[in-house]
C-alpha positions in Angstrom: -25.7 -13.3 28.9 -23.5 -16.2 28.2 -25.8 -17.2 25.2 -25.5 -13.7 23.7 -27.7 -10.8 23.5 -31.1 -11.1 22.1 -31.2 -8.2 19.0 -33.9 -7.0 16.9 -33.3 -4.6 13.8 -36.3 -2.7 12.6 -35.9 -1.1 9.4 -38.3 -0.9 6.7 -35.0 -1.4 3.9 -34.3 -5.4 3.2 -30.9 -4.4 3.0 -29.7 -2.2 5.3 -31.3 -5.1 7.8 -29.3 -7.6 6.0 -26.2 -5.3 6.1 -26.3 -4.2 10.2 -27.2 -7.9 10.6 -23.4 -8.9 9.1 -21.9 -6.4 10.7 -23.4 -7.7 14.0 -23.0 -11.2 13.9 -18.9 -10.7 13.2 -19.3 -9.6 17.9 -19.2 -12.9 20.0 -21.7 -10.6 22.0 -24.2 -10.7 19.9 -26.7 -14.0 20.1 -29.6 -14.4 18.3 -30.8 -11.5 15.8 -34.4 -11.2 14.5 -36.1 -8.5 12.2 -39.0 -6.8 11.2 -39.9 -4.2 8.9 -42.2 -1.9 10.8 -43.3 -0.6 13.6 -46.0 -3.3 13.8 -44.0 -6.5 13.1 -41.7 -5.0 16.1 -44.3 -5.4 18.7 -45.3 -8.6 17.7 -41.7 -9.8 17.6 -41.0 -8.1 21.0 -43.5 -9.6 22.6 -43.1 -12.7 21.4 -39.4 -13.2 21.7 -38.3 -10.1 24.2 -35.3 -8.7 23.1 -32.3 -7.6 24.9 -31.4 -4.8 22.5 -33.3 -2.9 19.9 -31.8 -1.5 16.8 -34.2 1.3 15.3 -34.4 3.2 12.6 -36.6 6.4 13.0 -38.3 7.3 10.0 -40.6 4.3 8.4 -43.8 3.9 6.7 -46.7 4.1 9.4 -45.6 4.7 13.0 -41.9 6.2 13.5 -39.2 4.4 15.5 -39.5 7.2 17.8 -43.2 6.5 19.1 -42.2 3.2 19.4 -39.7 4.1 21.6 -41.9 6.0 23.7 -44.1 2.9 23.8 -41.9 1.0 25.5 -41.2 2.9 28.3 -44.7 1.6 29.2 -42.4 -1.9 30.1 -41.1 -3.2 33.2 -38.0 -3.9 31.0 -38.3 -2.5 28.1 -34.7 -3.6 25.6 -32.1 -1.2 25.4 -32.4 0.8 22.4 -29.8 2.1 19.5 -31.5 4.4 16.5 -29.9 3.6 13.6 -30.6 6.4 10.9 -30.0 8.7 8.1 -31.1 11.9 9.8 -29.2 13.1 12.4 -31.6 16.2 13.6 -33.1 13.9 15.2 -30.5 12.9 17.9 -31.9 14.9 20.6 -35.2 13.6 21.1 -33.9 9.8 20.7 -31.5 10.8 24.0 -34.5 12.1 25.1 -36.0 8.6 25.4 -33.1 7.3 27.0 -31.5 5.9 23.9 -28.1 4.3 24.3 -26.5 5.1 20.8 -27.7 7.1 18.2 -25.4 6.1 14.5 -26.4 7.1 11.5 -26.1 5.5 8.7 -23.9 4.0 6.5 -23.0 2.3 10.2 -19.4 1.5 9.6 -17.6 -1.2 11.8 -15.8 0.8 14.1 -18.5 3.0 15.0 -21.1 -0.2 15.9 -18.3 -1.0 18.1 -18.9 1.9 20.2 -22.8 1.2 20.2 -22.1 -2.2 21.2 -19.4 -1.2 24.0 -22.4 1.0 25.1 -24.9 -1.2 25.1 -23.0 -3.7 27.5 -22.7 -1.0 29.7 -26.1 -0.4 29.8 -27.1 -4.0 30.6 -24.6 -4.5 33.1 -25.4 -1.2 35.0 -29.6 -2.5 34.5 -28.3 -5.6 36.3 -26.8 -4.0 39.0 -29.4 -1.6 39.7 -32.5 -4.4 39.9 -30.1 -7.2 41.9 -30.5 -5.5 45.3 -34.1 -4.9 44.8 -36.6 -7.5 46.7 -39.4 -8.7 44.8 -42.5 -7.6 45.4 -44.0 -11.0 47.2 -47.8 -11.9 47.5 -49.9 -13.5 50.6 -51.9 -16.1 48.6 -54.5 -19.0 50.3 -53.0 -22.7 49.1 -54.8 -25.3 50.5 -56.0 -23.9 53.5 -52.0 -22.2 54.4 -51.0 -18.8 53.7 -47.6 -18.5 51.3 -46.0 -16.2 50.3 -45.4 -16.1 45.9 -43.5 -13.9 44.0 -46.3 -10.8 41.7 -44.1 -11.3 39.2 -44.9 -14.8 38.8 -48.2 -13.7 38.0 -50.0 -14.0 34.7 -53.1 -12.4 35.7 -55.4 -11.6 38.4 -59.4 -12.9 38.1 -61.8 -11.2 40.2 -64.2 -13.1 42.4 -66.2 -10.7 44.4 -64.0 -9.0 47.1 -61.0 -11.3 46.0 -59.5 -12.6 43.5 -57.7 -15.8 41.7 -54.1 -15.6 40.9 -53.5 -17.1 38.0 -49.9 -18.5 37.7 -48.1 -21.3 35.7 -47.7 -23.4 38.6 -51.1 -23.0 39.6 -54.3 -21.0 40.6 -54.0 -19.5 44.3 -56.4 -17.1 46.1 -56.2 -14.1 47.2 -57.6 -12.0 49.7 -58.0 -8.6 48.0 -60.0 -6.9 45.4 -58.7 -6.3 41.4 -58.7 -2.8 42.6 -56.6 -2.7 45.7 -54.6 -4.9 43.6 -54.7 -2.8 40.6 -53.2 0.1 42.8 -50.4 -1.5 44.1 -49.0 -3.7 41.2 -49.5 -0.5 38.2 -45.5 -0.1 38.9 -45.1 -3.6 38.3 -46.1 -4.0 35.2 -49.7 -5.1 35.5 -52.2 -3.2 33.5 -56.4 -3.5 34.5 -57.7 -4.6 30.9 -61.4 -5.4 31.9 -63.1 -4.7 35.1 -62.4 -8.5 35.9 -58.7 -8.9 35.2 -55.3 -7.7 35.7 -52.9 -9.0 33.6 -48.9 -9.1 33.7 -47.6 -7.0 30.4 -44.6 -9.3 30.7 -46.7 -12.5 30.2 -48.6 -11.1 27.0 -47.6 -13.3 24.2 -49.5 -11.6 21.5 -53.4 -10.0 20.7 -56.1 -11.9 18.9 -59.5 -11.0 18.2 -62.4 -13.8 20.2 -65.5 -14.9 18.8 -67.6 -12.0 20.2 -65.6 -9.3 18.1 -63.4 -8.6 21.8 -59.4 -8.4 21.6 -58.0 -10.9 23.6 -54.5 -11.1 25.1 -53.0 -14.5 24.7 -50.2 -15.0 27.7 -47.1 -16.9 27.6 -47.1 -19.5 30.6 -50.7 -20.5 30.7 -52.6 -21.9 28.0 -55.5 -19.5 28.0 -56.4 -16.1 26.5 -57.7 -13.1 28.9 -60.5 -10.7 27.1 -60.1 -7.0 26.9 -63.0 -5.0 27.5 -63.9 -2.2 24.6 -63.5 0.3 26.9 -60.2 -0.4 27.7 -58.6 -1.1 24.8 -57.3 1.8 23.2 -55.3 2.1 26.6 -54.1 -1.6 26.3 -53.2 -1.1 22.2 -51.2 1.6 23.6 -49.4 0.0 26.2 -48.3 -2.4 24.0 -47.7 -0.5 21.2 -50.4 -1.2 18.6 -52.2 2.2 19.0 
């Protein structure tokens, strides 16, 4: 965290946006800050760029910070969240989604402080809590050997009959088990099935475009190639990442 955290402020008001953003930058915690105005330009921004921390307000036009919040839980790492608003009735059910913070607004100085001090905690007790943990670790066919690579250096699985391809940025390996044995074991992962030939890591989605034949497709970030989403399936990927 040397570089600073990684903060995104969704709120649909220019400038209350412009106002948390100068109260933010005055913490030498703070790194890079983005924004976006709604529920949808936060998806797209948190795929894209993957925040550390998520400043929220609840009520917007469209869908509420609040069911955006749930959405994220879908994550392997979802950001740490703060709701920032006007309405404080509705402090339970943001602690209810394992907020951080809840301020209302006006947020003054002192009181983002607090939020902040919070929010460090929370990152440093995430980072202590995944360090002991092993990665999950793959047997995959290279030239013949068996090695062992990490899932999470995955970007999606491809079936091929009983096995499949592992698609990662270093390379294509095989592997010897089916999309639904692998499926079943990699769900807590972070891996959701998005067509009855692919498994894809959530982490490496970049962002969603539609293909030539109408399909959505999920374009990933460490290999230059899109994976197609089959119509039955994509209400439940929209809602995994947040665009239902």
């Amino acid at each position: 965290m040397s570089e600073g955290w990684n903060i995104l402020v969704v709120d649909d008001e220019p400038p209350i946006r412009a106002e948390l953003r100068y109260l933010l930058e005055k913490d030498m915690r703070v790194g890079q800050i983005a924004e976006a105005g709604n529920v949808t330009e936060a998806v797209e921004s948190i795929l894209s760029n993957k925040p550390d921390v998520l400043f929220l307000d609840i009520t917007m036009p469209g869908r509420s910070g609040i069911e955006l919040a749930e959405t994220l839980q879908n994550l392997k790492t979802p950001p740490v969240v703060v709701f920032v608003t006007a309405f404080a009735e509705f402090a339970a059910d943001a602690y209810n989604l394992d907020a951080v913070d809840y301020v209302v607004k006006p947020v003054e100085d002192a009181r983002l402080s607090k939020a902040l001090d919070k929010i460090e905690a929370a990152l440093g007790a995430r980072r202590v809590i995944h360090a002991p943990r092993q990665p999950l670790r793959l047997t995959v066919d290279r030239g013949g050997k068996k090695v062992f690579i990490p899932a999470a250096d995955v970007c999606y699985f491809e079936a091929r009959a009983d096995f499949c391809n592992a698609i990662c940025a270093e390379g294509t390996y095989l592997i010897n088990e089916s999309i639904s044995s692998l499926e079943r074991r990699l769900v807590s992962e972070g891996f959701i099935r998005v067509h009855r030939s692919y498994l894809v890591n959530l982490e490496d989605v970049h962002n969603v475009e539609i293909g030539s034949t109408g399909l959505m497709e999920l374009r990933l970030d460490h290999v230059n190639s899109t994976v197609p989403v089959s119509r039955r399936r994509a209400a439940e990927v929209k809602s995994h990442l947040g665009l239902a």
